[in-house]
C-alpha positions, 0 to 999 in steps of 0.5 A: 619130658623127663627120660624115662628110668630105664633109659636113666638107669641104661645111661647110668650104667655106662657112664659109670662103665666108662668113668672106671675105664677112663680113669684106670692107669698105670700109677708108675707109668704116671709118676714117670710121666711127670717128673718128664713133663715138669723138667720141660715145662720150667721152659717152654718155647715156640718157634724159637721163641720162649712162652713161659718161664718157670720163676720159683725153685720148684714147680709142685707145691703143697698147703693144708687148710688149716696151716695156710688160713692161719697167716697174718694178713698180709694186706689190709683191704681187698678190691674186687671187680667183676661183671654182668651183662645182657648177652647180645640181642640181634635185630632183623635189620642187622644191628646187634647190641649188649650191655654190660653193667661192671662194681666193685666190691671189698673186704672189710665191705665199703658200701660208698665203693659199692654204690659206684656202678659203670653201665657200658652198651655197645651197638654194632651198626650193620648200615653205616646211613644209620642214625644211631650216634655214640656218646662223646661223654659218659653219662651220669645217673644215681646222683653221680654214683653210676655212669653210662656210655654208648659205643659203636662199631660198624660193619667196616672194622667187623664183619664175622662173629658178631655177637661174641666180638661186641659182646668181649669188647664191652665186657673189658672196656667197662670193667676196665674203665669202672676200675680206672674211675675208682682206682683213686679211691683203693686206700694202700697196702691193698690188692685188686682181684680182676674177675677173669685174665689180667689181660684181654686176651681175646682182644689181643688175639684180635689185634695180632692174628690179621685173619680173624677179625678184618679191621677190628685191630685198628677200631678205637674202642679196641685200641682203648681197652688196650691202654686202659689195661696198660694205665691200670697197670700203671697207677698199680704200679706207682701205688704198690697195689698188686693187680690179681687176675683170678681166672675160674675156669682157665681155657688156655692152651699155650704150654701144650701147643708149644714145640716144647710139649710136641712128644706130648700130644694127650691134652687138649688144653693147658687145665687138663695138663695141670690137673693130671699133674696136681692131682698125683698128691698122695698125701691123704690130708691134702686129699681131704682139706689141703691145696696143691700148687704150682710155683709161678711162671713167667710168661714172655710171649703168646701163641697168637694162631701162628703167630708169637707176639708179647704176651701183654697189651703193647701189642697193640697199635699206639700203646702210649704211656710204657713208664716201666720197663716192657717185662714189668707188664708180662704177665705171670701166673700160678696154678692152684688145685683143690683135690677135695673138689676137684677145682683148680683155679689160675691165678694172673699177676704182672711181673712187676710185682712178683719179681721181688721174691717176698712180694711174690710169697706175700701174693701167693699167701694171700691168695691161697688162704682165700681159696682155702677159707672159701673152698672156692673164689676170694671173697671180695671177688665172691661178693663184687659177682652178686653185686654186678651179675644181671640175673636171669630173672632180671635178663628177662624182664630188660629183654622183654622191653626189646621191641619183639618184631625186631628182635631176632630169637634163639631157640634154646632161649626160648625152649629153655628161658632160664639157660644163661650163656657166660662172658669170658 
């Protein structure tokens, strides 16, 4: 069934009705608006305590196209690492599982990086008197180019939100562990680009906030992904390899939570709040084909539910191996926006490599002439998500092996097979 054109023509005329209402403002009203909020933003606090710093001279930026792709190549070779996995799959009998399946990919291209593959399945077991083991040591296949390994969890770490917890936890460890495997192999004067956040935020939010997950904080598959992003850091670190996160469609909502944003109670998340502001450019070139950006921000803690704890993975239990001091693992981040598109992306780094000012203007170049070549993500990053996506066609097809009598279904799958629910 289709909607029938009046009923088309009806909702078309509201839309445009509200889109013209919604979007009138008062453009002197705004620009005063603005000039408040950025002087609050260079600090912003909660609960006594600072969530994030402003770290350049300014916080509003601006690049045309044409100026910014023209700069000499500040890094000889680029790494990408991204993700695809199966999205859960629940059975009658309470278990649940996923798969993830994480490459790498480069630019100028390495096809040896990219035959490496890193296949990780997670199994959360409802009754601990099953015989589902995991595996003490990864798997090879491909003549050695692939490996795999199974995880479990039981119901006693995990007893809420099943599908989306197991689902996370698999999406970073095997992203990270592919990344820790290969990272011998990234020649110098490189950068990585992380799909997503520097750091896993959601696993982290787990191991702070004590109501959310039960006992999930103290699981060892948890505790591993936590240090795995901490030795990621570290080899970074010793080989002056700059670790980029390159978030597409940011979600956070830390500066407009906080104590320091309170008189401002209009945006839902910290995206709406930047774009209003990187939006307001009234230059019309770089309406047409330009960048606006914010300068890069320091962030010192996270608003973990009610609580305020570092904003890095030593929040977990155990952490072992802090070679640096604990700032160098802060993360910092900037804000890019796109006015012809729309589009705005967050771009996540680690302290320790933009605390150097040139090293910070060499990071932020490069990433804005990759946007700005592209209109849209990095290249490597753009190439790493072909190699790793499992397609629809082909979530089908691995879902279909599922013994069916088993398998507990969603209706909106069914009804619309070719729908496809995103990782974060």
């Amino acid at each position: 069934m289709v909607l029938d054109p009046t009923h088309m023509k009806y909702i078309a005329g509201e839309l445009n009705n509200l889109d013209s209402k919604i979007g009138e403002c008062n453009q002197e009203y705004r620009e005063e608006r603005i000039q408040d909020i950025l002087q609050k933003i260079k600090e912003v606090s909660y609960k006594n305590k600072i969530l994030i710093q402003l770290l350049d001279e300014n916080i509003l930026y601006k690049v045309g196209r044409d100026q910014i792709t023209q700069i000499d190549e500040p890094f000889e070779k680029t790494y990408a690492i991204d993700s695809g996995t199966l999205n859960p799959i629940s059975y009658t009998n309470g278990t649940v599982f996923d798969i993830c399946h994480a490459a790498m990919a480069s630019t100028p291209i390495d096809r040896e990086i990219e035959r490496h593959r890193t296949l990780g399945t997670i199994i959360y077991v409802s009754d601990d008197e099953m015989t589902i083991t995991p595996d003490l040591n990864w798997q090879s296949y491909d003549e050695e180019y692939g490996r795999s390994i199974t995880l479990l969890i039981y119901s006693s770490m995990l007893s809420r939100r099943i599908p989306d917890t197991i689902h996370n936890i698999i999406l970073k460890f095997t992203e990270s562990e592919h990344m820790l495997w290969l990272q011998d192999k990234i020649e110098p004067k490189s950068m990585v680009i992380l799909d997503g956040s520097i750091y896993p935020k959601q696993i982290m939010y787990w191991v702070v906030d004590s109501t959310s997950r039960m006992m999930i904080r103290h699981d060892r598959n948890t505790q591993k992904v936590l240090q795995n992003y901490i030795d990621i850091a570290n080899h970074a670190f010793n080989n002056d390899i700059p670790l980029i996160g390159f978030v597409k469609n940011p979600i956070d909502s830390q500066i407009v939570r906080s104590t320091t944003m309170e008189d401002f109670d209009i945006w839902s998340d910290d995206t709406q709040l930047f774009k209003y502001i990187l939006s307001s450019c009234k230059d019309e070139q770089i309406q047409k084909s330009g960048i606006t950006y914010t300068g890069w921000f320091w962030q010192h803690n996270r608003i973990y539910g009610s609580n305020v704890e570092k904003a890095s993975p030593l929040v977990g239990e155990g952490i072992r191996d802090i070679i640096y001091p604990e700032e160098d693992y802060d993360p910092v981040f900037f804000i890019a926006y796109l006015p012809r598109t729309h589009t705005l992306f967050k771009i996540e780094s680690l302290y320790g490599f933009i605390k150097d000012e040139q090293k910070r203007e060499k990071i932020t170049q490069k990433i804005l002439s990759e946007i700005a070549t592209n209109e849209s993500v990095p290249r490597a990053l753009n190439y790493a998500d072909q190699l790793a996506k499992i397609s629809r066609k082909e979530n089908r097809r691995l879902r279909e092996i599922v013994t069916k009598s088993n398998q507990i279904y969603d209706y909106n799958a069914r009804r619309w097979p070719d729908s496809e629910i995103e990782g974060y």
